[in-house]
TORLUM-831091 format. One record per residue (C-alpha): residue number from 1; residue in three letters; z, y, x. Coordinates in steps of 0.02 Angstrom, whole numbers, padded with zeros to 5 digits, always signed. Layout:
<nodes>
(node NUM; ALA; (Z; Y; X))
...
</nodes>
This chain:
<nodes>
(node 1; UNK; (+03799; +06005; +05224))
(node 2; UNK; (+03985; +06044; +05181))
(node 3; UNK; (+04133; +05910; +05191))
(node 4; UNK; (+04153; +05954; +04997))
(node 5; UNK; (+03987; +05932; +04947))
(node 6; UNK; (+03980; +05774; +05073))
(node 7; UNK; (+04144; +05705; +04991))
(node 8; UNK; (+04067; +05728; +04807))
(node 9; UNK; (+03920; +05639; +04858))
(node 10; UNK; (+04011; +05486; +04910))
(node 11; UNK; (+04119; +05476; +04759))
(node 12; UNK; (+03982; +05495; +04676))
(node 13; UNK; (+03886; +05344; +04759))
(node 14; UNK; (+04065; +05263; +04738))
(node 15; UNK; (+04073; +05269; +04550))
(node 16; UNK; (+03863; +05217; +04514))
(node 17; UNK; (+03911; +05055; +04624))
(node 18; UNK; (+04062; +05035; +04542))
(node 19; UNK; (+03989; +05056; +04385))
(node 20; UNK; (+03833; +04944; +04426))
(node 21; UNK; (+03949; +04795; +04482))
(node 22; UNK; (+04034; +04811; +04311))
(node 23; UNK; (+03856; +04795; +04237))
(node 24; UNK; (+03800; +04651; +04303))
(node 25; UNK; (+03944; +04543; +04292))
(node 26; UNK; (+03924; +04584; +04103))
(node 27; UNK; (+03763; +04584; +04089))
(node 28; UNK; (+03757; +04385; +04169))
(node 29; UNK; (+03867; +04344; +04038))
(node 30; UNK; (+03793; +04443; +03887))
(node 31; UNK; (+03609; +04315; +03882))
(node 32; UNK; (+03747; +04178; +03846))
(node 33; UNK; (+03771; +04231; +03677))
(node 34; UNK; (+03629; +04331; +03614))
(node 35; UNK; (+03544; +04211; +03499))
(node 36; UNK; (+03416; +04324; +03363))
(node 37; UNK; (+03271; +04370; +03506))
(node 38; UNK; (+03331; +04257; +03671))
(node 39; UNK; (+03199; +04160; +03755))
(node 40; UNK; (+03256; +03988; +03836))
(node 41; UNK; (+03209; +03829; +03920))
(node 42; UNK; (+03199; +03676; +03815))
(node 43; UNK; (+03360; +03590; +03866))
(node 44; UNK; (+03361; +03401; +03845))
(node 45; UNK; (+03528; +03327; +03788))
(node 46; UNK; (+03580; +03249; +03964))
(node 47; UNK; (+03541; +03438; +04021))
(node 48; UNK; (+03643; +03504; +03890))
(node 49; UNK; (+03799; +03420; +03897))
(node 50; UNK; (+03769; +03455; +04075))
(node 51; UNK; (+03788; +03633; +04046))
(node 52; UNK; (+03930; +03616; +03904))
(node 53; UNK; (+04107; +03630; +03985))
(node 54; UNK; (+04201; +03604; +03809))
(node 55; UNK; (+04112; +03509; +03659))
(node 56; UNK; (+04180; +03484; +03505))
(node 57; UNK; (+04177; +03476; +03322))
(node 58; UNK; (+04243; +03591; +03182))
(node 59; UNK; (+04282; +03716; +03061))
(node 60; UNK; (+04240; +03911; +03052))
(node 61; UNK; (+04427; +03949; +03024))
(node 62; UNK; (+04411; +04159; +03061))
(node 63; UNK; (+04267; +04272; +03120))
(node 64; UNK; (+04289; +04450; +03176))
(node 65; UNK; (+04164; +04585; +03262))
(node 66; UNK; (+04225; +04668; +03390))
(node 67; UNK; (+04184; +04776; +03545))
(node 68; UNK; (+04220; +04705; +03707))
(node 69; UNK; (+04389; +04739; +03790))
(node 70; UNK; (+04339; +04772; +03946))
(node 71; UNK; (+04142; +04832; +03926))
(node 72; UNK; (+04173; +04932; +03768))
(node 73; UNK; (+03959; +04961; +03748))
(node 74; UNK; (+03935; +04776; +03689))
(node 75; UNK; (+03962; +04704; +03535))
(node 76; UNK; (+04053; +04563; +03515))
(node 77; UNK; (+04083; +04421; +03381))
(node 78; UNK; (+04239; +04290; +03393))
(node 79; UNK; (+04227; +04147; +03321))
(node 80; UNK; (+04374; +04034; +03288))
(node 81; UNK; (+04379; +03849; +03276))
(node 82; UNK; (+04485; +03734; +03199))
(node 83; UNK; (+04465; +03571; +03280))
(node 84; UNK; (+04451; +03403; +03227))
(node 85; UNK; (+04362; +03299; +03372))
(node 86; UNK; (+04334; +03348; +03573))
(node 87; UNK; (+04227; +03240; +03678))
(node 88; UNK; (+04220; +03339; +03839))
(node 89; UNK; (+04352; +03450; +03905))
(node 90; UNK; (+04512; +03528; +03836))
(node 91; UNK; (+04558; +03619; +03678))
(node 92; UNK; (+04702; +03653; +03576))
(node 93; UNK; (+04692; +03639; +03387))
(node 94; UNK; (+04619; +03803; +03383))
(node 95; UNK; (+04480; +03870; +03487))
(node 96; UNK; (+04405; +04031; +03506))
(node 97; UNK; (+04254; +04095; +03576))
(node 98; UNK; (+04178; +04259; +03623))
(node 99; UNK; (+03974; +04279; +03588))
(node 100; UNK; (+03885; +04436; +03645))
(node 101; UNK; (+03775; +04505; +03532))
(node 102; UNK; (+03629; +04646; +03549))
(node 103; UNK; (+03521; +04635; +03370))
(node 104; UNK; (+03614; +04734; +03235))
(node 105; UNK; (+03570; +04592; +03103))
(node 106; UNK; (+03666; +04464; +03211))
(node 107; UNK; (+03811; +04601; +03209))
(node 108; UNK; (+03788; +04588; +03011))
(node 109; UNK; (+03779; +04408; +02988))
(node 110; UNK; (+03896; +04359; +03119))
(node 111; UNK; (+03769; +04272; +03228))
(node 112; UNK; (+03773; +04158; +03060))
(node 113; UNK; (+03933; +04075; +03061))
(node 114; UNK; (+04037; +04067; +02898))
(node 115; UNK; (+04208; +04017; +02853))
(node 116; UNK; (+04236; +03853; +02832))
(node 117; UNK; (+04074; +03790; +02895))
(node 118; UNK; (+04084; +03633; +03014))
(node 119; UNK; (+03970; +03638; +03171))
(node 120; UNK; (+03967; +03525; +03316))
(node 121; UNK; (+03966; +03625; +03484))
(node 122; UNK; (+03919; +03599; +03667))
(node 123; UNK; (+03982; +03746; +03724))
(node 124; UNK; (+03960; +03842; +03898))
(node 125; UNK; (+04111; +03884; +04006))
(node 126; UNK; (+04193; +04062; +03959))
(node 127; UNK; (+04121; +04186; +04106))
(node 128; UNK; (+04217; +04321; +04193))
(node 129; UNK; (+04179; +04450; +04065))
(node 130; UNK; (+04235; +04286; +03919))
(node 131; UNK; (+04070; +04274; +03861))
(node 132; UNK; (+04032; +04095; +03790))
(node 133; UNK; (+03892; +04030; +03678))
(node 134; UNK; (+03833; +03863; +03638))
(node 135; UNK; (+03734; +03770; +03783))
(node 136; UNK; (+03544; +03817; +03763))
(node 137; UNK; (+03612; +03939; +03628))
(node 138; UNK; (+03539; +03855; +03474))
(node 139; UNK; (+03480; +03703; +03548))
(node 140; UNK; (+03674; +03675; +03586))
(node 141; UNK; (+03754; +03729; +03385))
(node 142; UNK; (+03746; +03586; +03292))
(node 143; UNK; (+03761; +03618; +03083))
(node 144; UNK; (+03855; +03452; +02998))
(node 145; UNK; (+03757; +03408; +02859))
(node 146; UNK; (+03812; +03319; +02715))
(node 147; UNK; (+03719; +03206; +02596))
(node 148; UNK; (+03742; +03143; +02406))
(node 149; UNK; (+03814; +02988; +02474))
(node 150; UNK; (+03919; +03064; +02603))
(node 151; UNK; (+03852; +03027; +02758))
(node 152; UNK; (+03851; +03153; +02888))
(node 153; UNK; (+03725; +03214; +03006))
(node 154; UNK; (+03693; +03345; +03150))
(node 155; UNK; (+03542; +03482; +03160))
(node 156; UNK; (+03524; +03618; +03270))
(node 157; UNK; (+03427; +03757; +03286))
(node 158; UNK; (+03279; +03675; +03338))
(node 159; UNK; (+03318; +03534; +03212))
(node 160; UNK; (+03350; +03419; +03378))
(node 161; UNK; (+03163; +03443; +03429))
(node 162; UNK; (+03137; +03362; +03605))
(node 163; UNK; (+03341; +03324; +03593))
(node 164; UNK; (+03297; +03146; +03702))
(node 165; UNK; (+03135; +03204; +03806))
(node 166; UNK; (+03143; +03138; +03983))
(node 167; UNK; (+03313; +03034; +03963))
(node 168; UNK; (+03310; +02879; +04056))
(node 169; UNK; (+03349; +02755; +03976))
(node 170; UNK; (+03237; +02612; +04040))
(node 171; UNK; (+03248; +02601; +04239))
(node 172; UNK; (+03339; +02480; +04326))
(node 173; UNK; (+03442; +02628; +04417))
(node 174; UNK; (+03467; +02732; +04243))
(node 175; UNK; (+03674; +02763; +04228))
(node 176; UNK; (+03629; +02764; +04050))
(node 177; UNK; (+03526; +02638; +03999))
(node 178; UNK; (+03676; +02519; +04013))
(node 179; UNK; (+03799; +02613; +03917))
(node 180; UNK; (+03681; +02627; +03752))
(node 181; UNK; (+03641; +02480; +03629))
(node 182; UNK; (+03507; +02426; +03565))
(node 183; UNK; (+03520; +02520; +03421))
(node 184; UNK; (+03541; +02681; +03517))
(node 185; UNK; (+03402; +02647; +03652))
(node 186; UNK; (+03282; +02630; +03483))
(node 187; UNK; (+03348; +02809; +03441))
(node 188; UNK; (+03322; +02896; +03585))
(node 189; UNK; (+03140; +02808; +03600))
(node 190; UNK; (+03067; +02857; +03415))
(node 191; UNK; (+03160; +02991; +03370))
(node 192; UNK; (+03058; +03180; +03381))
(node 193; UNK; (+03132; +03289; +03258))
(node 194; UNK; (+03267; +03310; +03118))
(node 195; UNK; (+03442; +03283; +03076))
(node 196; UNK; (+03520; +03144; +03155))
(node 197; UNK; (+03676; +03060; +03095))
(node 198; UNK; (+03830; +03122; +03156))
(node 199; UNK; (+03911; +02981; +03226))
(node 200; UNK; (+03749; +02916; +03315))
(node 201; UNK; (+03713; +03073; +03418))
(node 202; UNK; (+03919; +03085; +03470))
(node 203; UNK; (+03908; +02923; +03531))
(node 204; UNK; (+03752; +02949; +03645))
(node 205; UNK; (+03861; +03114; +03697))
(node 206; UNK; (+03990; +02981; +03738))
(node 207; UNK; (+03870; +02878; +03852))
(node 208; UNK; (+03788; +03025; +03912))
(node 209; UNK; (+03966; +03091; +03980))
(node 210; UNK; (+04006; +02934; +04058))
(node 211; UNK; (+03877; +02923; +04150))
(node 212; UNK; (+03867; +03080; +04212))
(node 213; UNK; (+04031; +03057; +04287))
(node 214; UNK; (+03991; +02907; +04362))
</nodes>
């Protein structure tokens, strides 16, 4: 075999690897934010604020498709935030996120968001490739609800199915148990599904935090 075809070969071999290492950095990212057809783990909510590096609440102040920067085969949608309330980490007034997408309807409907809905996030930390999405994708994208009388409450995707399954909240050595009130203990215990209100569930967040900093 010739040095030229030799050298061909190898830059070949070069470029697939170089190629394939840009694939899978993306491609760990891109499960983040595909929400129509992903499949994941029931995530309780000690697991998902686990998970969340930045949760807050707000409104859908812009939405935009676009292809990725960097990996120009995905599509993309950014969602911006304007921000009225953080619990964990730090944001600005504005906050922006990247979500991959890979079902043309979520391309068409924006992965659902609308301007000047309000949502309450748990959100995952932005990956190499900037690829967020909300903890346990729906499980972590809260909707704020709104009743006749005003009183707000939070729903997400799985309208908070399982959202306190296997907290511990009763054991002497639970970090938790002593952070919630009565009240909130009774919560967690009979709640199974539907909207909670909105001030409740942040305020378990709260505890929940705490004592996972403990």
């Amino acid at each position: 075999m010739n040095r030229s075809l030799i050298s061909t070969l190898h830059l070949r071999r070069a470029a697939a690897l170089a190629l394939a290492a840009a694939l899978v950095v993306a491609l760990a990212a891109a499960p983040l934010g595909a929400q129509r057809n992903a499949r994941v783990l029931h995530r309780n909510l000690d697991e998902l604020v686990s998970d969340a590096s930045i949760i807050l609440s707000g409104k859908v102040a812009g939405v935009r498709q676009e292809r990725h920067p960097q990996y120009n085969n995905f599509q993309t949608v950014l969602v911006t935030f304007q921000v009225d309330e953080v619990l964990k980490g730090q944001v600005g007034p504005q906050y922006t996120v990247r979500l991959y997408v890979d079902d043309a309807m979520d391309i068409k409907t924006s992965l659902g968001y609308k301007l000047g809905e309000e949502y309450f996030l748990l959100l995952t930390r932005p990956s190499e490739a900037g690829f967020s999405s909300p903890a346990g994708l729906e499980q972590g994208r809260f909707r704020v609800r709104v009743d006749a009388q005003g009183n707000r409450f939070l729903v997400n995707g799985y309208n908070n199915m399982g959202l306190f399954g296997r907290l511990d909240t009763t054991s002497p050595a639970s970090k938790l148990a002593s952070r919630l009130n009565p009240a909130q203990q009774r919560m967690i215990a009979e709640h199974r599904a539907g909207p909670l209100p909105s001030d409740d569930l942040k305020n378990v967040i709260r505890a929940v935090i705490a004592a996972q900093a403990q």
